[in-house]
C-alpha positions in Angstrom: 0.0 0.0 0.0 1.0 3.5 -0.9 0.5 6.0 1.7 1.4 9.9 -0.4 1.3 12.6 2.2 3.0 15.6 3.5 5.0 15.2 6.9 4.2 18.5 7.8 0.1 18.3 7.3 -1.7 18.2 10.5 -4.3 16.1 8.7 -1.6 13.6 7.1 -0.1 12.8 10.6 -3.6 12.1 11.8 -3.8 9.8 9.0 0.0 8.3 9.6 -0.9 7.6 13.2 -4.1 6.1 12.1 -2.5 3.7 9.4 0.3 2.5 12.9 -2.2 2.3 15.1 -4.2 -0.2 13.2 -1.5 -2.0 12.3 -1.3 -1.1 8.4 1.6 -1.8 6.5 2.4 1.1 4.1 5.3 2.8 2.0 5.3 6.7 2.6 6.0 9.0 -0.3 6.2 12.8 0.7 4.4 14.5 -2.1 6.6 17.8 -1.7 10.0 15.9 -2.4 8.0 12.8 -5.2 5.5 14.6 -6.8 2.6 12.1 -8.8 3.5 11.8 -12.2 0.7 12.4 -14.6 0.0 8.9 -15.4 -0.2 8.2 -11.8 -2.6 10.7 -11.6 -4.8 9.6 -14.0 -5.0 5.7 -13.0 -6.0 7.0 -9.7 -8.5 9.5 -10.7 -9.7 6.7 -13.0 -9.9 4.3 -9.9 -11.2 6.2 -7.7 -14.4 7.4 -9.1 -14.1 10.5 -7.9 -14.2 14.0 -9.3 -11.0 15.2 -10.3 -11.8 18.2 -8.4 -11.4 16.2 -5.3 -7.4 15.6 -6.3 -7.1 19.5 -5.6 -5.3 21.0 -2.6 -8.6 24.0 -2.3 -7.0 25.0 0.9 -3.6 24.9 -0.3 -1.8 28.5 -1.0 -0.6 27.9 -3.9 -4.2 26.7 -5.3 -5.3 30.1 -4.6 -2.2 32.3 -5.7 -2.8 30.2 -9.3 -6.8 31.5 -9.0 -7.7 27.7 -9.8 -11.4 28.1 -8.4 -12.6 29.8 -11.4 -9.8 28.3 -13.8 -10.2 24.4 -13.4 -13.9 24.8 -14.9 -12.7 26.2 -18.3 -9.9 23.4 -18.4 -10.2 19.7 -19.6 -9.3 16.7 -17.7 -6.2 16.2 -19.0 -5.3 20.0 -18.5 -6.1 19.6 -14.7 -4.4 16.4 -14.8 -1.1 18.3 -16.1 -1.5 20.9 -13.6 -1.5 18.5 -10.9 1.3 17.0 -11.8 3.5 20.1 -12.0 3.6 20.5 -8.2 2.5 18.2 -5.4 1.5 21.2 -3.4 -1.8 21.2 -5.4 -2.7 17.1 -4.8 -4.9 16.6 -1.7 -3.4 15.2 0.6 -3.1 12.2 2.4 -3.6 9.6 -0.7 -3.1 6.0 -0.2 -3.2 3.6 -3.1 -4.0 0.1 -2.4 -4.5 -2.2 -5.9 -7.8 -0.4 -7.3 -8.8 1.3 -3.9 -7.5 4.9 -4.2 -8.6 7.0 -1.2 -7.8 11.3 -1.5 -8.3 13.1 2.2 -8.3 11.5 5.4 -12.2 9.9 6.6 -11.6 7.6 9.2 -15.1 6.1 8.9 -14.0 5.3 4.8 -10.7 4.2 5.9 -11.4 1.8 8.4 -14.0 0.3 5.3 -11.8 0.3 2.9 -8.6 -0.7 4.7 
């Protein structure tokens, strides 16, 4: 299992300490130093069923500096998929990748159902 966070995130130690409390085996990638490659990207957009949207960092700073709120609507998929993989300051964060289960953000509930 893939575990992609950012040490410093309040939310991805949360998650870390979840995954070690529970006993889940994991590689850690930090996103800052191994960003996602586009084709990484894309396979777990595509697996995840989610909206790409949800793969954005909306809190992040440098999501708002870039004015992406009212730029990823005019963009395509592959665009926003580009983007993303530019900088993994953008990516949501924690991910964790586990065969076709891709969860983006940290839900307990979803994790402990999923994992």
């Amino acid at each position: 299992m893939l575990f992609i966070c950012y040490p410093k995130c309040t939310t991805c130690k949360r998650a870390k300490n979840w995954l070690d409390e529970n006993n889940v085996k994991y590689t850690q990638r930090d996103i800052a130093n191994d960003n996602p490659t586009y084709d990484e990207l894309k396979g777990w957009y595509e697996k995840s069923g989610l909206p790409l949207k949800k793969f954005f960092n909306t809190s992040g700073m440098l999501y708002k500096e870039m004015q992406l709120k009212d730029k990823l609507a005019s963009m395509s998929e592959d665009e926003q998929l580009k983007l993303l993989a530019t900088n993994g300051m953008l990516v949501k964060r924690p991910i964790v990748v586990k065969g076709d289960v891709v969860l983006v953000g940290f839900k307990e509930e979803q994790w402990k159902e999923k994992l």
